[in-house]
C-alpha positions, 0 to 999 in steps of 0.5 A: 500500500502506497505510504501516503494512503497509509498515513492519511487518517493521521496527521503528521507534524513533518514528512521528509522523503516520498511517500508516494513509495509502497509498503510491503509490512510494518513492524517496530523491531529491527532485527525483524525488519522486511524489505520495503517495511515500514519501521516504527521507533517505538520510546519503550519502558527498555529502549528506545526505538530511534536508537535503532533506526539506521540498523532498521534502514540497513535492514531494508526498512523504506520509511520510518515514523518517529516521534524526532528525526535523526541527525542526518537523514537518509534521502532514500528513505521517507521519514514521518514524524508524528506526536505519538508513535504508538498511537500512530502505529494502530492507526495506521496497522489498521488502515494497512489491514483494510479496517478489518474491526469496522467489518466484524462486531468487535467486543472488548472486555477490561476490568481486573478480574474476570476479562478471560472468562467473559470473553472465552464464553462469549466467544463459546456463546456466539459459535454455538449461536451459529456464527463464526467468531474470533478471540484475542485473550491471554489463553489463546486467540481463536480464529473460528476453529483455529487456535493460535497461541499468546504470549500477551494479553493484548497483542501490539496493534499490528498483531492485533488487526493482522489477527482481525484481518484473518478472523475478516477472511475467514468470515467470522461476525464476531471478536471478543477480545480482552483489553488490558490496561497496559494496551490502553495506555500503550495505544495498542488498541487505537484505531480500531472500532468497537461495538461493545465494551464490558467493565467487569471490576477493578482492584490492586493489580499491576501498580508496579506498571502504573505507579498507583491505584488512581492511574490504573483506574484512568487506564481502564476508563479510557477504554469507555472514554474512547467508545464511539456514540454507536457502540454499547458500553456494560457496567458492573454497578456492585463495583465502586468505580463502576459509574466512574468508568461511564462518566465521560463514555458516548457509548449507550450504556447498561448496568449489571449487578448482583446487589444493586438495582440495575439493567441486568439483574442475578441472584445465586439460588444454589452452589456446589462443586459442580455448578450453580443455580442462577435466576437471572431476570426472573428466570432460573438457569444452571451453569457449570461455572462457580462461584460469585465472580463467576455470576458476574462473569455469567451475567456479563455475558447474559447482558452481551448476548442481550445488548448484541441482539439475542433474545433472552430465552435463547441467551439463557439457553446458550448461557447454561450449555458454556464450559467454564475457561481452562485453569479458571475454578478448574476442579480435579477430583481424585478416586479417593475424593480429594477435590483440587481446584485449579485457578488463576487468581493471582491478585489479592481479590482474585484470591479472596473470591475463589477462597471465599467461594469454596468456604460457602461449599466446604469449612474453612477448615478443610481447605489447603491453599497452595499458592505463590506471588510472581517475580518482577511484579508489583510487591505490594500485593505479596503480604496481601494474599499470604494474609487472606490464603493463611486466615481463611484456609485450614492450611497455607503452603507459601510457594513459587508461581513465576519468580522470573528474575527474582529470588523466589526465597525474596519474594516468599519472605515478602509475602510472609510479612502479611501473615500473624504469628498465629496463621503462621503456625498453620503455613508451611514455606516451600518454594520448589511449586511441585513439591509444594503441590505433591505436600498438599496432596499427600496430607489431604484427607478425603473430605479436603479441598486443595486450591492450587492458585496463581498459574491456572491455564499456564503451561510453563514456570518462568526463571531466570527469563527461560520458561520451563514446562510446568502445568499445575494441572498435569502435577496434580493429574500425575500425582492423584494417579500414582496415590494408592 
């Protein structure tokens, strides 16, 4: 596509070069750089990408868009500075892509907890309404039956609408995509047209990344900010900050609730390990998924369904045949009656819900909570969930999760600053997270719970920057086979 076309929908502070030329990709890392490619220098947290804008022309880049020119410009190549590189760059990857979100109904689901669920049923809900659909989440991306693995969240903003573009051709009417905080800051998501966006909840996450609580917020409000007047906006109004969210949104919005008056209404009637019993606007319906944040989770998804035009009888009958998404309340049940749980949780609400549900099912005292902090995260959150695992579980083992560069003894004696000498009787510390696993598992009983917390669907542990091969759920598997 020819490079003016492509910068059209933004507006330069300054072009030096022909920009009549054509360009064959686009791409911000240099040693990845195509012929006729169109470089990004990208200013990111570890380095800055205008230090690598000669190395990107030897590469074989055509243009570059920068936020400042190099001291001497190449007269071969065409330069477009703008004010903001990310921003530009989803502008632009979306106009290179052919706008392939105007031509599907494109849902995004933010909040701390809960984004995966909701857009992996929406995504289960749609395809079995009949219709071919896409998905962008932190387990995998889905085009129609394709699955494509993930390494992010969010993916970059070329990633994102290559993905789009794909799901486009292979004639899907649908995404859903879960959008996290960082891509909204980082701009990933800019250019793109939304048809819907969900609030599910916020509390303390990513602070190391933020800086505070009240930036995290603004990150995730910006999403709705940004909404056009066409699209439709949901709201978790149990939460605080839910109005907060919709203060300045154009988009049509509803609210949805399990405590407050709202648009979309549900109360949990029945609970076990096998599902819940839900009423959701006046009409009872089972699920096979767990717990109060899964109602939510449930009722978010309902309200979706709804607001994309699906009658409610038939939403409901779609809500009650979803399979819960893998590692999020995963249960495991052993011959000799152990149940183990399998979660994501890795923030200090997260936790407190999935704990908090299995204490309504089973007494606290029977629940053995394995569980970690991750390395080069935000510490403040350590302290936090060994202080809710240790006070509201019969027995506490303290483990790693992803120490990454970290020591995993460092952060274990972090989050043992949140625990009383008196829970601490009750916790044991061992770092090796397969160890700690088989440890629960060899002193349950059989009316015992193990929850195994903080990795849910991953596949791997990372240190020292290697992710090595590691399932909770294989280990408990493996060990549940092999006990007598």
């Amino acid at each position: 596509m020819e490079l003016s076309k492509l910068i059209s929908k933004i507006t330069p502070e300054e072009i030096a070069g022909n920009d009549s030329i054509n360009i064959c990709s686009l791409g911000f890392d240099s040693r990845n750089v195509r012929e006729n490619q169109l470089f990004f220098a990208i200013c990111g947290t570890k380095a800055d990408g205008h230090d690598f804008i000669d190395d990107a022309i030897k590469q074989g880049a055509a243009a570059i868009v920068c936020e400042r020119f190099p001291e001497k410009l190449n007269e071969k190549i065409c330069y477009v500075k703008v004010a903001n590189t990310d921003t530009a760059i989803g502008i632009i990857a979306s106009e290179f892509y052919g706008n392939p979100s105007s031509k599907l109904k494109l849902a995004g689901v933010t909040g701390t907890n809960g984004k995966t669920t909701t857009a992996t049923l929406l995504f289960q809900l749609i395809k079995n309404y009949g219709y071919k659909a896409g998905l962008i989440s932190t387990i995998a991306n889905y085009i129609d039956n394709k699955k494509i693995e993930t390494v992010h969240t969010t993916p970059d903003a070329v990633q994102i609408n290559e993905l789009l573009s794909k799901m486009v051709e292979a004639g899907c009417d649908y995404c859903f995509m879960e959008v996290s905080s960082h891509s909204i800051v980082q701009n990933r998501i800019a250019g793109l047209t939304f048809a819907g966006g969900i609030f599910s909840n916020i509390t303390r996450d990513h602070l190391d990344y933020h800086g505070s609580f009240e930036e995290y917020i603004k990150a995730k409000k910006k999403f709705f900010d940004d909404l056009p007047a066409t699209a439709f906006a949901l709201t978790n109004i149990d939460d605080k900050n839910g109005k907060v969210m919709m203060q300045n949104t154009k988009a049509k919005y509803k609210t949805y609730a399990l405590k407050t008056i709202a648009d979309y209404k549900c109360k949990i009637l029945e609970i076990s390990f096998t599902g819940m019993l839900l009423n959701i606007d006046g009409i009872d319906v089972w699920t096979k998924c767990i717990g109060v944040f899964n109602a939510y989770n449930m009722l978010a998804v309902y309200a979706t369904a709804r607001e994309l035009g699906i009658e409610k009888t038939e939403a409901l009958r779609l809500l009650s045949n979803l399979n819960p998404a893998a590692g999020r309340f995963e249960c495991i049940r052993a011959n000799t009656g152990i149940t183990a749980i399998v979660d994501y949780a890795h923030t200090p609400d997260a936790l407190e819900n999935v704990i908090t549900t299995i204490n309504e099912i089973c007494q606290k005292e029977l629940l053995i909570t394995v569980v970690g902090c991750g390395g080069n995260r935000d510490r403040g959150k350590r302290p936090l969930m060994a202080k809710i695992a240790s006070e509201n579980s019969g027995l506490t083992i303290l483990t790693s999760d992803n120490p990454r560069y970290e020591k995993p003894e460092d952060i274990l004696k972090d989050m043992c600053e949140g625990i009383s000498p008196v829970f601490m009787k009750k916790t044991l510390i061992i770092a090796d997270r397969r160890e700690a696993i088989r440890t629960a598992i060899m002193m349950a009983k059989p009316e015992n719970v193990i929850l195994v917390a903080g990795k849910g669907h991953e596949s791997y542990q990372e240190i020292n920057g290697i992710r090595n091969h590691f399932s909770d759920r294989e280990i408990i598997n493996e060990i549940f086979n092999n006990i007598k």
